[in-house]
N, C-alpha and C positions, 0 to 999 in steps of 0.2 A: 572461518575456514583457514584451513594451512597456508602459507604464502610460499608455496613449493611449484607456482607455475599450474594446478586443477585450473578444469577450464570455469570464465566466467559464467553466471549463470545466464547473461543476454544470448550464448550462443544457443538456446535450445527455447528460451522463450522469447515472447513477444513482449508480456506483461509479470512486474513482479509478482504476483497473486494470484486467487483461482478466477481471473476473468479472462474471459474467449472474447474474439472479437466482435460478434455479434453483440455480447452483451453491451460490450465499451461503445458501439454504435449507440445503442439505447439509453444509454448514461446520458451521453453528448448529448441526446436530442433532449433528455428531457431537464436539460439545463438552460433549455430557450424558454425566452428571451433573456439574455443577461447579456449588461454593456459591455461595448467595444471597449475595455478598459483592458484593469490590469486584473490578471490569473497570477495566481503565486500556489505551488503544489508544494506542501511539506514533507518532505520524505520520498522524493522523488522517485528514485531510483535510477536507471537514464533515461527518465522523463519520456518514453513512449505515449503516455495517456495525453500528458499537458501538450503534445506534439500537436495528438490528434488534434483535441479543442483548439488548439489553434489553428488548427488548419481550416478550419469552419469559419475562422473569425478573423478578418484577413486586417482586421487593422488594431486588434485588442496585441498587449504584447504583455509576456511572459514570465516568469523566474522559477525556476527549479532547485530546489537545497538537499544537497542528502550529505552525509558525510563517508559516504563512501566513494574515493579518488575515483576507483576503476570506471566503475557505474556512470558517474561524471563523465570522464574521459570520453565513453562510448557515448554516452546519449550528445555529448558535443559534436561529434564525428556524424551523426544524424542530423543534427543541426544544420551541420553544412550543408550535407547531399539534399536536405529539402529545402533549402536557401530561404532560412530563419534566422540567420545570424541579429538581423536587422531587428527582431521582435523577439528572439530568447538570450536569454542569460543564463546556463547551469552552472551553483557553484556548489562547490564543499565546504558547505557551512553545516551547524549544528540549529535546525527550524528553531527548537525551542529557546536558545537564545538569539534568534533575528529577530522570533516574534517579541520580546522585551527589548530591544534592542530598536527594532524601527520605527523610526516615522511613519512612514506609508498607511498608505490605506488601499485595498483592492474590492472589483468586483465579485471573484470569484477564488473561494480558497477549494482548494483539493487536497484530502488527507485521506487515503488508501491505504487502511493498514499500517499507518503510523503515530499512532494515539501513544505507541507504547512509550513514545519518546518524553511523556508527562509520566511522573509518578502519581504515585495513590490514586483516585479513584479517576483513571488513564482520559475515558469519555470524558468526564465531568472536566475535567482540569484541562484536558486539548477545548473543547467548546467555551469556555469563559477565555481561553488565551487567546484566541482567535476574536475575540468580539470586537474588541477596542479597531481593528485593523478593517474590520467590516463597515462599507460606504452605504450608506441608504439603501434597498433595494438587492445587496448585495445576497451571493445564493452560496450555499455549501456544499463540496459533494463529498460525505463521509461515509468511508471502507473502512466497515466495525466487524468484530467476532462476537459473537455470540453462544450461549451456548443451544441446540438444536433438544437437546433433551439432558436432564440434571446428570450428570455424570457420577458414577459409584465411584466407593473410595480406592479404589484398584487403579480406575481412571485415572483419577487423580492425583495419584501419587504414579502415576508411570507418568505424566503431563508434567510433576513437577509445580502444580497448581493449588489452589484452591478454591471452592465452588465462588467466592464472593468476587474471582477475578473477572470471568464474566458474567454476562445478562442473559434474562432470557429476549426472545427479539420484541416480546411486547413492553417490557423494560426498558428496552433499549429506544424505542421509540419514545416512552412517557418522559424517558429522561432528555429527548431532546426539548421535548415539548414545556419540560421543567424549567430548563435552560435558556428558553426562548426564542425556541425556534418552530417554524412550521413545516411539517412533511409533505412536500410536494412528489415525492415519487419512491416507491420502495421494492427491490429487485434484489434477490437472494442466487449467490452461487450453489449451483445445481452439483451434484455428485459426481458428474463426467467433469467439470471445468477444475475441481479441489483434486482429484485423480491425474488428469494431464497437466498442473500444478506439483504437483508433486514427482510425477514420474521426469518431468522435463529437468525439476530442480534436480533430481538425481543422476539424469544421463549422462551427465559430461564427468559423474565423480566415476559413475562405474565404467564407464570408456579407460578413464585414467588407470583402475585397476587391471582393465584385462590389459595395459599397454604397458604397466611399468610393477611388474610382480616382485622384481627383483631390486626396489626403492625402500629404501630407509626409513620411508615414511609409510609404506605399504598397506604395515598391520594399524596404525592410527588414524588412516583414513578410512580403513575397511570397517573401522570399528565406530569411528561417525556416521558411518550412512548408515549401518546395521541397526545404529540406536536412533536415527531419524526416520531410519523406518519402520521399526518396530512400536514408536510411539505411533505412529500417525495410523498404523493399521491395527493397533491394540486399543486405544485410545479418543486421540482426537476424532477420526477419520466418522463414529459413531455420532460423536458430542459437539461438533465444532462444525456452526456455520461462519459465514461471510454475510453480512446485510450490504449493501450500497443504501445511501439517504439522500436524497436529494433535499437540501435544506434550504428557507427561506429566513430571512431575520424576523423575528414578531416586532 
C-alpha cells in the first residue's frame, strides 16, 4: 500500500483474515488443553488473535513477529490497554528467519495465513520449519487457503496463480498428516466472514477516495482497489477458501 497517510487496516477490522469473532472463540477452545507455556504467532499482524489466547491463559506468555512497523505499533498499544505488557512481546522481525535463528522451544505456534512467508511448496516448508521449535505435546493452529473448487484458466490468470499453488482441503489435510501431524479440529471461513474481510479491508481505501479527489495519488489508489476487487469478485471469491487446523505433533 502507498505510504500517503490510507488508513491502516486495524481501523475497520478486528482480525487480519476472514475470521469473525465467534469463530476465533472456537479456535481458542479448541486448543485446550495446551500448557501454560510459551505461544509464538508468526505473522502476527497486531497480534489480536495471540491477545485473545492469552487472555484465557493467565500465566502462559507470548511473542508476536510480523514485519510490518505499523501493525506492531498498534497491536503494542493493545498490549497496554489490556495490561499484557508482562506476558507479550510484539516485534518486527522477519518469522521466517527467527524460526532459523532461535533457540526456543514453544507450546503453541499460530500461523494465520502466513505460510506465504516460506517459499515453494509454502504448507510443506512452513510445517517442517516449525518442528524443531515444537516441545512434546505441543499444538498448531494453522490458517491455510485452499482451493473450494479447481479453478479455470481465466481464474487463474486474473489470480496471477497457478492450480499447484494451492490444495484441495482434503490435501490439505493429508499433507498435514504426511508431515506429522494429527488433526484435532477443522473449521472453514464461511462466505459472509471472506465478504466482511474484504469489504472492511476496502473501507478506509475508499473513505480515502471520496475525501481526497483532488490527491496526486488519486488515480493509483483507485486503480489498486479496482484490481483488488475485481480479482476477489471475478476470481478468488468462487475458488478460495480459508481452513483453520487445529494441529497435534505425532
Amino acid at each position: 500500500m502507498l505510504s500517503i497517510g490510507l488508513p491502516p487496516l486495524y481501523k475497520d477490522l478486528r482480525f487480519h483474515g476472514p475470521l469473525s469473532q465467534p469463530r476465533a472463540d472456537g479456535l481458542i477452545r479448541s486448543l485446550a488443553p495446551f500448557r501454560d507455556g510459551k505461544v509464538v504467532d508468526l505473522g502476527c499482524g497486531w497480534g489480536e488473535f495471540l491477545l485473545q489466547v492469552l487472555a484465557g491463559k493467565p500465566k502462559a506468555i507470548g511473542l508476536g513477529l510480523d514485519i510490518d512497523a505499523e501493525s506492531i505499533e498498534h497491536g503494542l498499544k493493545n498490549v497496554k490497554a489490556r495490561e499484557l505488557e508482562k506476558r507479550v512481546e510484539l516485534v518486527v522481525h522477519d518469522a521466517k528467519s527467527w524460526l532459523a535463528e532461535t533457540g526456543e522451544t514453544v507450546d503453541l505456534v499460530i500461523m494465520l495465513g502466513s505460510t506465504h512467508l516460506f517459499a515453494g511448496d509454502r504448507t510443506v516448508e512452513a510445517l517442517r520449519a516449525i518442528r524443531p521449535i515444537l516441545n512434546p505435546g505441543a499444538k498448531v493452529l494453522l490458517g491455510e487457503t485452499f482451493w473450494t473448487v479447481p479453478p479455470d484458466q481465466r481464474e487463474l490468470q486474473t489470480m496471477g496463480a497457478t492450480k499447484d499453488r494451492h490444495r484441495s482441503l482434503a490435501d490439505l489435510v493429508e499433507t498435514c498428516f504426511d508431515e506429522g501431524y494429527r488433526l484435532l479440529n477443522l473449521s472453514q471461513a464461511s462466505r459472509d466472514e471472506w465478504d466482511a474481510f474484504e469489504s472492511q479491508h476496502a473501507a478506509g481505501v475508499q473513505r480515502w477516495l471520496l475525501q481526497n479527489k483532488d490527491s496526486e495519488h488519486f488515480a493509483e489508489v483507485q486503480d489498486r482497489a479496482a484490481r483488488r476487487r475485481f480479482t476477489w469478485l471475478s476470481a478468488w471469491r468462487e475458488t478460495l477458501g480459508m481452513a483453520y487446523l487445529t494441529l497435534a505433533v505425532d
